[in-house]
Structure formats: C-alpha cells, structure tokens
C-alpha positions in Angstrom: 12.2 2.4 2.8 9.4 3.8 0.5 5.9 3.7 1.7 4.5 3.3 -1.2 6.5 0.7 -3.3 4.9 -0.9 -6.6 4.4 -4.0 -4.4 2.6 -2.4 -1.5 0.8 -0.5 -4.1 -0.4 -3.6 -6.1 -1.5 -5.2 -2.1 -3.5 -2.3 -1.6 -5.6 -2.4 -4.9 -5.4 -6.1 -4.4 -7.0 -5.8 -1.0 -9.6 -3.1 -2.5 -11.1 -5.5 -5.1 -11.1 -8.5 -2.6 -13.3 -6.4 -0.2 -15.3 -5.8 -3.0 -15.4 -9.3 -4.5 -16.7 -10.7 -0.6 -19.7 -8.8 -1.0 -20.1 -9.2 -4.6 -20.6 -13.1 -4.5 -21.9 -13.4 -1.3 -25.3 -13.8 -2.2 -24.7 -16.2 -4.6 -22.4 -18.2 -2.4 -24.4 -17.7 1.2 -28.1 -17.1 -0.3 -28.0 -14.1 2.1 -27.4 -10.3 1.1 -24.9 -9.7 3.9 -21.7 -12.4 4.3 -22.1 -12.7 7.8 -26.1 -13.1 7.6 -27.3 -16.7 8.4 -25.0 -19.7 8.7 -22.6 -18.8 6.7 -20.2 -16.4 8.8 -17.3 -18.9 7.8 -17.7 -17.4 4.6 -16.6 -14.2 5.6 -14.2 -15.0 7.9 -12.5 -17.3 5.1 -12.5 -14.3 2.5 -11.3 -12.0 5.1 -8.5 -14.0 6.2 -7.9 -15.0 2.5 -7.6 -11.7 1.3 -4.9 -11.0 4.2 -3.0 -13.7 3.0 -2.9 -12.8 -0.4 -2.2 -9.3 0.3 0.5 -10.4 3.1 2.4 -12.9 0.7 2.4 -9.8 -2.2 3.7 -6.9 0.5 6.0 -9.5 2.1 8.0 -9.3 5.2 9.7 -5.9 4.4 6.0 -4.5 5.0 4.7 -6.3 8.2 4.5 -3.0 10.2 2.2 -1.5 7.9 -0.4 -4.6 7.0 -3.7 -2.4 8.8 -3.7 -0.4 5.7 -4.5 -3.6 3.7 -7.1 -3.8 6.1 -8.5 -0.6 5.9 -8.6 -1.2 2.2 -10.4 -4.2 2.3 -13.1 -2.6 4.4 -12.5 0.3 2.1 -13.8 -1.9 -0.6 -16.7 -3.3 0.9 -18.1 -0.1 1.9 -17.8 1.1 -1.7 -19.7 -2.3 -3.0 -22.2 -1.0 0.2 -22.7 2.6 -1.3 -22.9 1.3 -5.1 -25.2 -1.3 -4.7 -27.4 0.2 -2.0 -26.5 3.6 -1.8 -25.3 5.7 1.7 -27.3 5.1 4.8 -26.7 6.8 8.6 -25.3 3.4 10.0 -23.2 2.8 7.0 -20.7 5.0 9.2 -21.2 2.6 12.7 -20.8 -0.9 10.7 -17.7 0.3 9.1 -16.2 1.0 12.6 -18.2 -1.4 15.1 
C-alpha cells in the first residue's frame, strides 16, 4: 500500500486549505477574530468535523489507519492563516498542542 497515493495526497491539501478557510471566514461568519470566541463555537466544531468528512470520504476506507495526518493538516493550516495574518507569537506553539 503506498502512503502517499494521489488520493491521500489530494485529502491532505484538501484538509490544508479547509484549516485555512475556518479561520479565513470566521470573522465574517462569527463576528469574532477567533472561531471558537463568543457563541459561536458550533462554528468550529461544524468546520472541523466537516473538513474530516470531506477529507475521510476522498482518502476512503483503504486509508482509515492514517486519518491523524488529515488532522495535523488541518491544524497545519490554521496555524499558517495564524502566522500570515498575525504573524508568530510565544503561545502560537501551546494553542497548537493544548
């Protein structure tokens, strides 16, 4: 079995973009800079799970075994919107693994 197939290749930058598209629209969709800020954390919960579904229905059921690295992709992505929009900070490094 090959790691990296075209289709687990394709989840991956799949999952990439979708970490980077929660943070992207999150203030326009919870009025709040961070998705789980406010009342909204059903936002981000919903685009989490979303993007793990999408990703999980691409991969497949050949793949199951290896569906954390679509999740460290996803968190991959937001911490690159983090970094480009407001640049590296010392607890950038606990909020990606707390």
């Amino acid at each position: 079995m090959n790691f990296l197939s075209v289709r687990f290749v394709v989840a991956m930058l799949i999952s990439l973009i979708n970490g980077i598209l929660i943070w992207w629209w999150s203030p326009a969709i919870t009025g709040q800079k961070e998705p789980w800020d406010g009342n909204a954390i059903f936002y981000y919960i919903a685009c989490l799970f979303i993007s793990g579904l999408i990703s999980g229905f691409i991969v497949g059921s050949r793949y199951r075994n290896r569906l954390g690295f679509l999740a460290a992709f996803t968190i991959s992505g937001e911490a690159i919107f983090q970094i480009w929009n407001d640049g590296f900070s010392p607890l950038m490094i606990v909020g990606l693994f707390f």
